[in-house]
PDB file of N, CA, C and O in Angstrom:
ATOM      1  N   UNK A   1      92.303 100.413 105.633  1.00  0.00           N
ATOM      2  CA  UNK A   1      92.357 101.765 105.128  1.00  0.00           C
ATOM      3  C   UNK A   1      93.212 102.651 106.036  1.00  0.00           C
ATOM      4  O   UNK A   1      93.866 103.540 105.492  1.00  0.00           O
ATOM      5  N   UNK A   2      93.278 102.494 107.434  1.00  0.00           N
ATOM      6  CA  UNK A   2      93.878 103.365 108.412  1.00  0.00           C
ATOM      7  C   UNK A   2      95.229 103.107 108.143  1.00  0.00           C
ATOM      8  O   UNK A   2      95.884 104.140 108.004  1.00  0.00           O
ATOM      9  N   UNK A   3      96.235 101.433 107.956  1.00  0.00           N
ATOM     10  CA  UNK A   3      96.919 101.794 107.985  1.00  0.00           C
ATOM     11  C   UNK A   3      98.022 102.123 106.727  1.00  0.00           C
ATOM     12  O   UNK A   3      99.246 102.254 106.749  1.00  0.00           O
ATOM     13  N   UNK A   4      97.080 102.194 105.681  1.00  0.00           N
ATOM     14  CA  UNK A   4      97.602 102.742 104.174  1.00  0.00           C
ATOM     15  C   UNK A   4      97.110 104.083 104.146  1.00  0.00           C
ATOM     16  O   UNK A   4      96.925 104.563 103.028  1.00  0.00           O
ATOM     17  N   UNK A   5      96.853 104.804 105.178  1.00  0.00           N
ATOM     18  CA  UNK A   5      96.573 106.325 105.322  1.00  0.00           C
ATOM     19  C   UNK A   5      95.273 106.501 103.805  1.00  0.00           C
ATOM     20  O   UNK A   5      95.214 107.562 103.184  1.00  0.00           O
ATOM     21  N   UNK A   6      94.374 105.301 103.449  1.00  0.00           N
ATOM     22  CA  UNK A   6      93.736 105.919 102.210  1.00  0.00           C
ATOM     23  C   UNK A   6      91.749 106.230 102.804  1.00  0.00           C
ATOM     24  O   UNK A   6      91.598 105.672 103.891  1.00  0.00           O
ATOM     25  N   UNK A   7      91.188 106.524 102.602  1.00  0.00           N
ATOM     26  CA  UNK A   7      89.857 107.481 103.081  1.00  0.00           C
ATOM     27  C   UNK A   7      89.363 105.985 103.537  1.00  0.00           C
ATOM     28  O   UNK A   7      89.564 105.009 102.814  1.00  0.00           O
ATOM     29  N   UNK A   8      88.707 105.898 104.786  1.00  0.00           N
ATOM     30  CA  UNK A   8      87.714 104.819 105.051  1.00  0.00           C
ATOM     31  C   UNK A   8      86.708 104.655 103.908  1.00  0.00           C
ATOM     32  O   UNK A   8      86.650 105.463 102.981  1.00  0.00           O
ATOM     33  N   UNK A   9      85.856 103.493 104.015  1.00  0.00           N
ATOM     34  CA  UNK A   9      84.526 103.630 103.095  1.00  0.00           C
ATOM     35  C   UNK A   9      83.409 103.912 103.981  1.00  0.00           C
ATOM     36  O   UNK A   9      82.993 103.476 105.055  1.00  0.00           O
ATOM     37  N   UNK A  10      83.042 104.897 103.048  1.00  0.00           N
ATOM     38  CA  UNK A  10      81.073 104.891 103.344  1.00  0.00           C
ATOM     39  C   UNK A  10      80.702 104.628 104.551  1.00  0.00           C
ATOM     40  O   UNK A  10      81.011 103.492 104.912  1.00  0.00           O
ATOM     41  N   UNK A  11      80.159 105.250 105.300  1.00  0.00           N
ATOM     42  CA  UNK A  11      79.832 104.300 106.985  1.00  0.00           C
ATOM     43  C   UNK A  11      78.330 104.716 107.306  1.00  0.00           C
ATOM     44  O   UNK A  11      78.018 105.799 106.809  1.00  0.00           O
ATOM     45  N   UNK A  12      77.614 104.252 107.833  1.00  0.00           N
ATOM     46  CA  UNK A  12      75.974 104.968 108.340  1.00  0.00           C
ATOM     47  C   UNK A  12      76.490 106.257 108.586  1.00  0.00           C
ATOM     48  O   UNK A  12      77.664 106.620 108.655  1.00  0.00           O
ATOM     49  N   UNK A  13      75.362 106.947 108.717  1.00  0.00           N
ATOM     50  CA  UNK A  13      75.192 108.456 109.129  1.00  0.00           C
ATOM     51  C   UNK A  13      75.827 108.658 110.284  1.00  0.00           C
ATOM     52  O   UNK A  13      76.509 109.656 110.517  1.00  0.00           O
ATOM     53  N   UNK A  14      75.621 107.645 111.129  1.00  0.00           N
ATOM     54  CA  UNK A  14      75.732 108.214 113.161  1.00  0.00           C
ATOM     55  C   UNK A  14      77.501 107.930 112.900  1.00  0.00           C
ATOM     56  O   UNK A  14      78.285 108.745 113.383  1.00  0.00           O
ATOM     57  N   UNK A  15      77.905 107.009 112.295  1.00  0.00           N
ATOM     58  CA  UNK A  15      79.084 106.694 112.369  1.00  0.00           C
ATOM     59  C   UNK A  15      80.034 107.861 111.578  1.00  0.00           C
ATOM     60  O   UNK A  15      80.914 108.449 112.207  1.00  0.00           O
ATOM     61  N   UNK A  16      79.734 108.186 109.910  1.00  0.00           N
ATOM     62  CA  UNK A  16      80.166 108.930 109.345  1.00  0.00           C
ATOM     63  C   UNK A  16      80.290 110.169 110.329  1.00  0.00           C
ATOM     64  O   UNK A  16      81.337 110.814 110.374  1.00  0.00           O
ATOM     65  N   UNK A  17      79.067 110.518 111.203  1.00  0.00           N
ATOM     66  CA  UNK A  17      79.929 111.694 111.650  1.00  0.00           C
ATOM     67  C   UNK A  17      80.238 111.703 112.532  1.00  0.00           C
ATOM     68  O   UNK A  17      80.197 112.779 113.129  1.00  0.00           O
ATOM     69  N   UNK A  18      80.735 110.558 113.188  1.00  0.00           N
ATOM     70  CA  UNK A  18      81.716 110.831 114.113  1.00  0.00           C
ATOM     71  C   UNK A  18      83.083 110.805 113.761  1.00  0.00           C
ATOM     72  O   UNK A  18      83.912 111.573 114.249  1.00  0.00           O
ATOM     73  N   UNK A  19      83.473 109.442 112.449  1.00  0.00           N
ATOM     74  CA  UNK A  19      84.527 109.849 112.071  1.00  0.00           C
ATOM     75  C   UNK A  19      85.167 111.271 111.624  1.00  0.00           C
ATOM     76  O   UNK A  19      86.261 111.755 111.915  1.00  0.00           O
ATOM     77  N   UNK A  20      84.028 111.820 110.755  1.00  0.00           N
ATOM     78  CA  UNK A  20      84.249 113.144 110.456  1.00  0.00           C
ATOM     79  C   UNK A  20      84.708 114.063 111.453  1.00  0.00           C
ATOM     80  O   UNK A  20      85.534 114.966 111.320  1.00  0.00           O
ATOM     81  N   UNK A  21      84.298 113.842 112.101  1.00  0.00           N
ATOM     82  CA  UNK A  21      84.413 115.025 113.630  1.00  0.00           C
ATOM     83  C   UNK A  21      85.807 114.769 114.044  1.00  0.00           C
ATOM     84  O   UNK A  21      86.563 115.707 114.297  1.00  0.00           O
ATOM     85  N   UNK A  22      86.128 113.695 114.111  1.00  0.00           N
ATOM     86  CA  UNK A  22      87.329 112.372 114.895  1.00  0.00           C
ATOM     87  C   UNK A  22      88.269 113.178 114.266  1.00  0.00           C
ATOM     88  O   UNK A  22      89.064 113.861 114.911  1.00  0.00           O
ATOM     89  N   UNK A  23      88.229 113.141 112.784  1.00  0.00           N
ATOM     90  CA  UNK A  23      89.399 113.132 111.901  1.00  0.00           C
ATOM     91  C   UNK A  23      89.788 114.572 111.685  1.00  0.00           C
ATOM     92  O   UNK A  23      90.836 114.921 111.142  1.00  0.00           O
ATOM     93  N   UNK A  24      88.979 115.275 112.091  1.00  0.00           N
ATOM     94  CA  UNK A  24      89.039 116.836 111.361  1.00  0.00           C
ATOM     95  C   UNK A  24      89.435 117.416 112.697  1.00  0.00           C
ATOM     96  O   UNK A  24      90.182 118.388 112.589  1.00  0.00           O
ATOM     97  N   UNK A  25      89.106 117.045 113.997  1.00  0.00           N
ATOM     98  CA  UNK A  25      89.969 117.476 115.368  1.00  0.00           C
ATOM     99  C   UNK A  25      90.646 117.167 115.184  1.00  0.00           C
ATOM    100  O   UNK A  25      91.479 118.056 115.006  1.00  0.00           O
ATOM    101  N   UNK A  26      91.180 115.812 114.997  1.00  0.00           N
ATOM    102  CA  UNK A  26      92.913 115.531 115.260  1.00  0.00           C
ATOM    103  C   UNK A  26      93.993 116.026 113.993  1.00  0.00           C
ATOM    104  O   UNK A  26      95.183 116.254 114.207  1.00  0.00           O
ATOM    105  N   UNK A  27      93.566 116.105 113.108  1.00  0.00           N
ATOM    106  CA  UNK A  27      94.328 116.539 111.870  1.00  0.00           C
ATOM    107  C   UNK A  27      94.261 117.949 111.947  1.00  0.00           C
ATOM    108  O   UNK A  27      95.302 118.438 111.509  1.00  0.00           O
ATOM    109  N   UNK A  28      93.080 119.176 112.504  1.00  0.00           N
ATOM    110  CA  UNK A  28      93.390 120.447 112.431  1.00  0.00           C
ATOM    111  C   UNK A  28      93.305 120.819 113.832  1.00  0.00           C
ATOM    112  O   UNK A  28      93.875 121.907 113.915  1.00  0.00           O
ATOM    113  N   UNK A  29      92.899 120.481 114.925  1.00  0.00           N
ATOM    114  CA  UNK A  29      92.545 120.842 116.141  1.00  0.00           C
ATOM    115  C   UNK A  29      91.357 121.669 116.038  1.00  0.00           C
ATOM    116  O   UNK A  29      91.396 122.698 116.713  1.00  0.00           O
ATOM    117  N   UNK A  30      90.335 121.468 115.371  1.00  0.00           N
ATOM    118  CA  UNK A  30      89.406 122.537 115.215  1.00  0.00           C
ATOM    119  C   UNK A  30      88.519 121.497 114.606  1.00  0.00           C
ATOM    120  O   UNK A  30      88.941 120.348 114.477  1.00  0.00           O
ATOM    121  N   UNK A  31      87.103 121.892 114.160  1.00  0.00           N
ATOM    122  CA  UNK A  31      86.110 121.251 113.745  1.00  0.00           C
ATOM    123  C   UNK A  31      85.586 122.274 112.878  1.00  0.00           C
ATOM    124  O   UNK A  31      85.393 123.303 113.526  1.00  0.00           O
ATOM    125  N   UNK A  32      85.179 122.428 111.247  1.00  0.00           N
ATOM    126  CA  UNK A  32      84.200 123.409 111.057  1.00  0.00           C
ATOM    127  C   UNK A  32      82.830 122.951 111.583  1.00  0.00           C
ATOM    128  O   UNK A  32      82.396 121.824 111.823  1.00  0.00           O
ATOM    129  N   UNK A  33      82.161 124.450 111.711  1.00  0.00           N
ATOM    130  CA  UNK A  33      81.288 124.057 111.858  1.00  0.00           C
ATOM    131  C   UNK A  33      79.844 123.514 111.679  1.00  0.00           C
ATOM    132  O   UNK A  33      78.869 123.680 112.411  1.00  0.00           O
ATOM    133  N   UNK A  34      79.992 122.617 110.174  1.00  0.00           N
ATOM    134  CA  UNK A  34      79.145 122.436 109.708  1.00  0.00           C
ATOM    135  C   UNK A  34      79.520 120.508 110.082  1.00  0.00           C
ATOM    136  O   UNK A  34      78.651 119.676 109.822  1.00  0.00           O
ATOM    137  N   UNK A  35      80.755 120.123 110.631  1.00  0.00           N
ATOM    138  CA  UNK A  35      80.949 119.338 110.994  1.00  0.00           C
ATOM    139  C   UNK A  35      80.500 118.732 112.606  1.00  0.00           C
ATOM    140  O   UNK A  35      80.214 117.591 112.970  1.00  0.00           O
ATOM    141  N   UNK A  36      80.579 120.009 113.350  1.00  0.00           N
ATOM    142  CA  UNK A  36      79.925 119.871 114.482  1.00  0.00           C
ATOM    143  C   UNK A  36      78.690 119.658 114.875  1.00  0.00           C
ATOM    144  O   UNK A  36      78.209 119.032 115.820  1.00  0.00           O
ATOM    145  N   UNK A  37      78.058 120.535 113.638  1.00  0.00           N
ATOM    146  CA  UNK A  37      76.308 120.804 113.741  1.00  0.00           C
ATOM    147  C   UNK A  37      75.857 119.106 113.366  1.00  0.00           C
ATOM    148  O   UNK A  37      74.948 118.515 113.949  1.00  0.00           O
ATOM    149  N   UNK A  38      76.889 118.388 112.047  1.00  0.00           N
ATOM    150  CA  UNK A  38      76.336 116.935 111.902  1.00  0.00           C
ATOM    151  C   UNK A  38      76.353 116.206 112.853  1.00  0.00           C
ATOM    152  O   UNK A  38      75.345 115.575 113.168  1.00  0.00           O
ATOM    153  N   UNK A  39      77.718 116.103 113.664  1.00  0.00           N
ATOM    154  CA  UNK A  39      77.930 115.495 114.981  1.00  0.00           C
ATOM    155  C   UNK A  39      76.896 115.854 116.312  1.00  0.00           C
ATOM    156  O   UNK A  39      76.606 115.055 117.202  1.00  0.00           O
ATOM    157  N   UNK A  40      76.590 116.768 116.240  1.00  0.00           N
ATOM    158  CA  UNK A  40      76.168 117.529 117.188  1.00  0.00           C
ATOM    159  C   UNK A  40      74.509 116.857 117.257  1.00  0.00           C
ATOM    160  O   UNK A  40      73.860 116.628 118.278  1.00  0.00           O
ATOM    161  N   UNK A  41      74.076 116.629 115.753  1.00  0.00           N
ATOM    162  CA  UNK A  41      72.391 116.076 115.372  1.00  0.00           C
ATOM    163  C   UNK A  41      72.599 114.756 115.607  1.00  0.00           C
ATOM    164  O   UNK A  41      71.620 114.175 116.075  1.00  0.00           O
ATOM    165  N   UNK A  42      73.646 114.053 115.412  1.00  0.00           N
ATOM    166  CA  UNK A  42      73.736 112.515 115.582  1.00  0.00           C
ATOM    167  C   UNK A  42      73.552 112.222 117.452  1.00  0.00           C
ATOM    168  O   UNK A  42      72.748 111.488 118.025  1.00  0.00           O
ATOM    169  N   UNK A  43      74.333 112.866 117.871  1.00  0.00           N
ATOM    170  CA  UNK A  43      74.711 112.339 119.486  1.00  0.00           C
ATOM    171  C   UNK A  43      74.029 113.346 120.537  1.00  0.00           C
ATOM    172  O   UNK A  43      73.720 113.155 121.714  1.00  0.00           O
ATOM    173  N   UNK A  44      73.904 114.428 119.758  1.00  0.00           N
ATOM    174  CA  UNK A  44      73.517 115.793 121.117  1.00  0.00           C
ATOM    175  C   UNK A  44      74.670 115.967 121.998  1.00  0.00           C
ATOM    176  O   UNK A  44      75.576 115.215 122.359  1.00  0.00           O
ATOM    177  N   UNK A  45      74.401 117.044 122.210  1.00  0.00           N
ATOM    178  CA  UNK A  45      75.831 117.617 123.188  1.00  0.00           C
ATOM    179  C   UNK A  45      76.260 116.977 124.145  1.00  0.00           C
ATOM    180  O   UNK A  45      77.448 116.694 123.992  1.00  0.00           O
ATOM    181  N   UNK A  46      75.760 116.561 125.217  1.00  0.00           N
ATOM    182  CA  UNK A  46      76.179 115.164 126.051  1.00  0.00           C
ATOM    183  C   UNK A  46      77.209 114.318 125.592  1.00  0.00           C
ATOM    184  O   UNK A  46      78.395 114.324 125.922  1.00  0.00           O
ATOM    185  N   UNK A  47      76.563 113.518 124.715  1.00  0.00           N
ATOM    186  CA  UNK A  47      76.914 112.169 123.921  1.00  0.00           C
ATOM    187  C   UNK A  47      78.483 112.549 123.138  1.00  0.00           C
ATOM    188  O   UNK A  47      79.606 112.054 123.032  1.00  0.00           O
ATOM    189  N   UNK A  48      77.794 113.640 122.737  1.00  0.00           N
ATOM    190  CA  UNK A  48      78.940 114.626 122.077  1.00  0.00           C
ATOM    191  C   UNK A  48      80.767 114.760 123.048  1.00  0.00           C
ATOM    192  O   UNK A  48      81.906 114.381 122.776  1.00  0.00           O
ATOM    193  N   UNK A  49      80.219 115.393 124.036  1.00  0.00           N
ATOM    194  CA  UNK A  49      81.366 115.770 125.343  1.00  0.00           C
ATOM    195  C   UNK A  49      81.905 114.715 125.130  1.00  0.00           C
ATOM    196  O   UNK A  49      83.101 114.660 124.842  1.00  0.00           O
ATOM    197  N   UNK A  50      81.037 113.518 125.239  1.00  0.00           N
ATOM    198  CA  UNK A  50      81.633 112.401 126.242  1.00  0.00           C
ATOM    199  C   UNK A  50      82.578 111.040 125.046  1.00  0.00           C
ATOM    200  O   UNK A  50      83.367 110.104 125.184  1.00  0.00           O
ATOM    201  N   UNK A  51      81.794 111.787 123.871  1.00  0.00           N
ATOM    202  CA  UNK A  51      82.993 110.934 122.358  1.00  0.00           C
ATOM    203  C   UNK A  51      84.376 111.662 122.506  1.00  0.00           C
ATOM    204  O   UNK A  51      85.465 111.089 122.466  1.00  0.00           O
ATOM    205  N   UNK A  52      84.181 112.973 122.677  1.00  0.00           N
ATOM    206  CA  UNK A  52      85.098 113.852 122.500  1.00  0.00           C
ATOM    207  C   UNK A  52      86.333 113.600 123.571  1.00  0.00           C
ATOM    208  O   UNK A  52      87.509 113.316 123.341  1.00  0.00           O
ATOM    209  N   UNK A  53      85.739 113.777 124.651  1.00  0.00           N
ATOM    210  CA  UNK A  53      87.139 113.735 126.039  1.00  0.00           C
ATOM    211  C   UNK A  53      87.382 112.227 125.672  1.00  0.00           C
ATOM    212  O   UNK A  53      88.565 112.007 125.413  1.00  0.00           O
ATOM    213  N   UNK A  54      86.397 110.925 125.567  1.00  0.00           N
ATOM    214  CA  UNK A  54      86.782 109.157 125.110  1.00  0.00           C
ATOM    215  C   UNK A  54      88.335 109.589 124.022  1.00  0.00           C
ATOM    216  O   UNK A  54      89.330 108.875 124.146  1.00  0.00           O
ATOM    217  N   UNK A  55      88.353 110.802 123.008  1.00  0.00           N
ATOM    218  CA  UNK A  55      88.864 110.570 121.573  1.00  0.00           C
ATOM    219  C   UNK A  55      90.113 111.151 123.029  1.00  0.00           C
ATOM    220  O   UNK A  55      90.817 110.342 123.634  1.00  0.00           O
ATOM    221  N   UNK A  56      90.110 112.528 123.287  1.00  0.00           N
ATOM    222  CA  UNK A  56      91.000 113.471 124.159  1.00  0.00           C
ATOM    223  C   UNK A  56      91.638 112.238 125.178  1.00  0.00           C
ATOM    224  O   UNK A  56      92.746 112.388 125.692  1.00  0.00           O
ATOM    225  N   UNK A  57      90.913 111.152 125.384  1.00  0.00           N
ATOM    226  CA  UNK A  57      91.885 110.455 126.459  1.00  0.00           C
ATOM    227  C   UNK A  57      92.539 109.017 125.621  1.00  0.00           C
ATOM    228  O   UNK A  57      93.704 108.742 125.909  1.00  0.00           O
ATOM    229  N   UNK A  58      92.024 108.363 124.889  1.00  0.00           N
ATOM    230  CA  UNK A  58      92.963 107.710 124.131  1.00  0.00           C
ATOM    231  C   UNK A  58      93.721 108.057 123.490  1.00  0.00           C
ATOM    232  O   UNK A  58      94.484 107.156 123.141  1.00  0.00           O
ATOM    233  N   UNK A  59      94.111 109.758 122.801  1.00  0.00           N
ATOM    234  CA  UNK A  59      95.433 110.389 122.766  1.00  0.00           C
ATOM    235  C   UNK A  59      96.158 110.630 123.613  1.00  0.00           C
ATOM    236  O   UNK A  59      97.359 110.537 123.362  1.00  0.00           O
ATOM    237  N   UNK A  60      95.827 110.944 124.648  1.00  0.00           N
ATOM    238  CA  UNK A  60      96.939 111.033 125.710  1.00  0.00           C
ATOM    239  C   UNK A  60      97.377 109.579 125.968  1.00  0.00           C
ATOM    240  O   UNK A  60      98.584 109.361 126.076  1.00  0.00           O
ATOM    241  N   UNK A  61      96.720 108.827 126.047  1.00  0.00           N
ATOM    242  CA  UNK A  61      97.613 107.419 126.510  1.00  0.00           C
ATOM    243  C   UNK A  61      98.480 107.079 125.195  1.00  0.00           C
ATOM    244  O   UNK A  61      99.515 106.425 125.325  1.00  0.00           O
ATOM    245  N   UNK A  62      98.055 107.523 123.934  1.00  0.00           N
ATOM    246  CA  UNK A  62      99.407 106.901 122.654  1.00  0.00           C
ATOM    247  C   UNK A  62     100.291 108.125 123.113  1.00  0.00           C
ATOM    248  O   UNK A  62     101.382 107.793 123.576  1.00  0.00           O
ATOM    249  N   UNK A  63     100.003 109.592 123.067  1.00  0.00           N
ATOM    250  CA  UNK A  63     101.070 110.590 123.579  1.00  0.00           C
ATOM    251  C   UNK A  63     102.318 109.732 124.541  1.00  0.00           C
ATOM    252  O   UNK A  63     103.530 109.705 124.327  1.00  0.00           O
ATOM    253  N   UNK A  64     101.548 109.077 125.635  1.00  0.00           N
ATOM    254  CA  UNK A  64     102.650 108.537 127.048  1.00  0.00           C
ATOM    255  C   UNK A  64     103.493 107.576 126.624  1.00  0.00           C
ATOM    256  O   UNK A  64     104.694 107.498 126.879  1.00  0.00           O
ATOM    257  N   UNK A  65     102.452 106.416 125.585  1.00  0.00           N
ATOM    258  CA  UNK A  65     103.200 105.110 125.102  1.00  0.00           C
ATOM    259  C   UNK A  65     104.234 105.634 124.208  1.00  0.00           C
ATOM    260  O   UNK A  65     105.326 105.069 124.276  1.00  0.00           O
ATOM    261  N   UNK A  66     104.106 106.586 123.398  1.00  0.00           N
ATOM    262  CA  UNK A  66     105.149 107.444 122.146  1.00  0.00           C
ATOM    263  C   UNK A  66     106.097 107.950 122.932  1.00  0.00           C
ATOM    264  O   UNK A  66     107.243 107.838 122.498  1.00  0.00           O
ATOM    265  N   UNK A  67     105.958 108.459 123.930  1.00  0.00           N
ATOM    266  CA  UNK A  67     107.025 109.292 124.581  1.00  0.00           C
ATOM    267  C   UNK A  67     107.831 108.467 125.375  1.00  0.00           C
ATOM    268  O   UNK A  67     109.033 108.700 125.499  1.00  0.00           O
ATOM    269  N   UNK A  68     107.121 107.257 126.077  1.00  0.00           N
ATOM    270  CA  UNK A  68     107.853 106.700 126.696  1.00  0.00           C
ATOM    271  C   UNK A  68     108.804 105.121 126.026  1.00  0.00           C
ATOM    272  O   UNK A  68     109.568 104.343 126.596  1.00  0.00           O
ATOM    273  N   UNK A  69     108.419 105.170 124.962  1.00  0.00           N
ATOM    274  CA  UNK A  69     108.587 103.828 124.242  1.00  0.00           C
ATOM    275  C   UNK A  69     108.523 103.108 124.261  1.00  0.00           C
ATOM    276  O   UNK A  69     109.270 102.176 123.962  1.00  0.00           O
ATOM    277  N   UNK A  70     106.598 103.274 125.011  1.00  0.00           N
ATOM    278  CA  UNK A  70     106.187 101.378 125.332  1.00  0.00           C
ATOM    279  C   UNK A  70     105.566 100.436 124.133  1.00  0.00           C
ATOM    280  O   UNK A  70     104.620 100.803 123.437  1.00  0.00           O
ATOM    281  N   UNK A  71     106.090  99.439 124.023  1.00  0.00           N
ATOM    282  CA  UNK A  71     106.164  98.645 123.549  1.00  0.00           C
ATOM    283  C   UNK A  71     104.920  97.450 123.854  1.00  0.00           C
ATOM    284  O   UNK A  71     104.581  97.439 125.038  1.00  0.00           O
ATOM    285  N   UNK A  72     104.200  96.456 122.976  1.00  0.00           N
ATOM    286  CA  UNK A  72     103.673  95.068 123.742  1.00  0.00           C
ATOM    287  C   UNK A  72     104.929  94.362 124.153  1.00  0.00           C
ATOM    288  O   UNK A  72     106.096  94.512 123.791  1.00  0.00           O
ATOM    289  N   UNK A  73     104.373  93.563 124.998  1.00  0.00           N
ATOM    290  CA  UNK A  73     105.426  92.686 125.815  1.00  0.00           C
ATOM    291  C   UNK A  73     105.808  91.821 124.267  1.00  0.00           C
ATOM    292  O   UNK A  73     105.182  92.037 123.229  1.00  0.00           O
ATOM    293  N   UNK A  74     106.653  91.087 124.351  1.00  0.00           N
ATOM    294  CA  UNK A  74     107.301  90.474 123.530  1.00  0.00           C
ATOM    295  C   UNK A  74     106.742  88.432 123.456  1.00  0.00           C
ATOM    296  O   UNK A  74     106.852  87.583 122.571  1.00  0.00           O
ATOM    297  N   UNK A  75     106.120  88.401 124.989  1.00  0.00           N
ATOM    298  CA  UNK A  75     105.381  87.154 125.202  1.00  0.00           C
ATOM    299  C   UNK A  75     104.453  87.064 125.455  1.00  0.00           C
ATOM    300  O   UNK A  75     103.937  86.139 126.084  1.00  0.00           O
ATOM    301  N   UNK A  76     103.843  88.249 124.927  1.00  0.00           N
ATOM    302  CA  UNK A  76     101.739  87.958 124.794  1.00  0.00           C
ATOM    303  C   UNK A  76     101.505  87.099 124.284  1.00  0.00           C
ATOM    304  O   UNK A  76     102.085  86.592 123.324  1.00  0.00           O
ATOM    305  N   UNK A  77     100.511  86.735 124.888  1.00  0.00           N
ATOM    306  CA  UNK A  77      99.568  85.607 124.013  1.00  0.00           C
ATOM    307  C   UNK A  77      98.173  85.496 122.894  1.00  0.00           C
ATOM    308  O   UNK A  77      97.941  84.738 121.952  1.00  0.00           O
ATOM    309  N   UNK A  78      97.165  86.998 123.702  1.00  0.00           N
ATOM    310  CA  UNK A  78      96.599  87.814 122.931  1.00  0.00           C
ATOM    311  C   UNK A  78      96.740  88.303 121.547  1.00  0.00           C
ATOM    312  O   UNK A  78      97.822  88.734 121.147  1.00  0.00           O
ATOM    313  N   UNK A  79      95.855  88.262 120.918  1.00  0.00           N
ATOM    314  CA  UNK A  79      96.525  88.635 119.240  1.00  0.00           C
ATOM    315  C   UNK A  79      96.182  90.364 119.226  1.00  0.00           C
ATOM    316  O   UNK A  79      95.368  90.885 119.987  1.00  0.00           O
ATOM    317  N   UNK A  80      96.666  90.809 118.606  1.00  0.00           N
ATOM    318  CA  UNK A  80      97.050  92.293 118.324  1.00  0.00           C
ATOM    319  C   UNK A  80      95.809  92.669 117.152  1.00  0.00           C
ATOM    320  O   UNK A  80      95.841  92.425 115.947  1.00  0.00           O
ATOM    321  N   UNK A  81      94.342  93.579 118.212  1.00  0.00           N
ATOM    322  CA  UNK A  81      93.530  93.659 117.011  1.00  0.00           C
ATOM    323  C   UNK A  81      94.244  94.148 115.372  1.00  0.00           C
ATOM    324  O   UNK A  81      95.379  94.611 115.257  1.00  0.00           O
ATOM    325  N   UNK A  82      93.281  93.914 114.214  1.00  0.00           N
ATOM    326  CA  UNK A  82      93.958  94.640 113.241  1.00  0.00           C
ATOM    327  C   UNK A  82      93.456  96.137 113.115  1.00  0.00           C
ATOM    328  O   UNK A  82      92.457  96.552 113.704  1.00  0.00           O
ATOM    329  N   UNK A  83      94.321  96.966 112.217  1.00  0.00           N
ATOM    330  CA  UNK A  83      93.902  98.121 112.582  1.00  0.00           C
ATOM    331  C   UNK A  83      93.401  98.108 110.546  1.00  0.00           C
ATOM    332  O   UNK A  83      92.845  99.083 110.041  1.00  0.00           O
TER     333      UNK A  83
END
């Protein structure tokens, strides 16, 4: 679904809202807040911070790889999860 840009399916509650949360920061930089309050009942504010800066720091590392034009090596051996 991610990489045909078409809506994930259905996910449990704890999961649904994190995607929700996930998707609605990075696509508007903002969260409403009826999205936060779901996120917010699933994880509590803690749990919360700490999805949030996890999401805030695996963008910055695609930001560095995008900017810098890193690439996988060309002779991995590892398979390339699917997305």
């Amino acid at each position: 679904a991610l990489r045909d840009k078409k809506p994930l399916p259905p996910a449990p509650a704890d999961e649904q809202a994190l995607i929700d949360f996930g998707t609605e920061l990075f696509a508007t930089k903002r969260v409403k807040q009826e999205t936060f309050d779901a996120a917010i009942d699933q994880f509590g504010a803690l749990q919360l911070t700490e999805l949030t800066t996890l999401m805030g720091y695996y963008s910055l590392l695609a930001m560095n790889a995008n900017a810098f034009e890193i690439d996988l090596p060309e002779n991995r051996t590892e398979p390339v999860l699917p997305v």
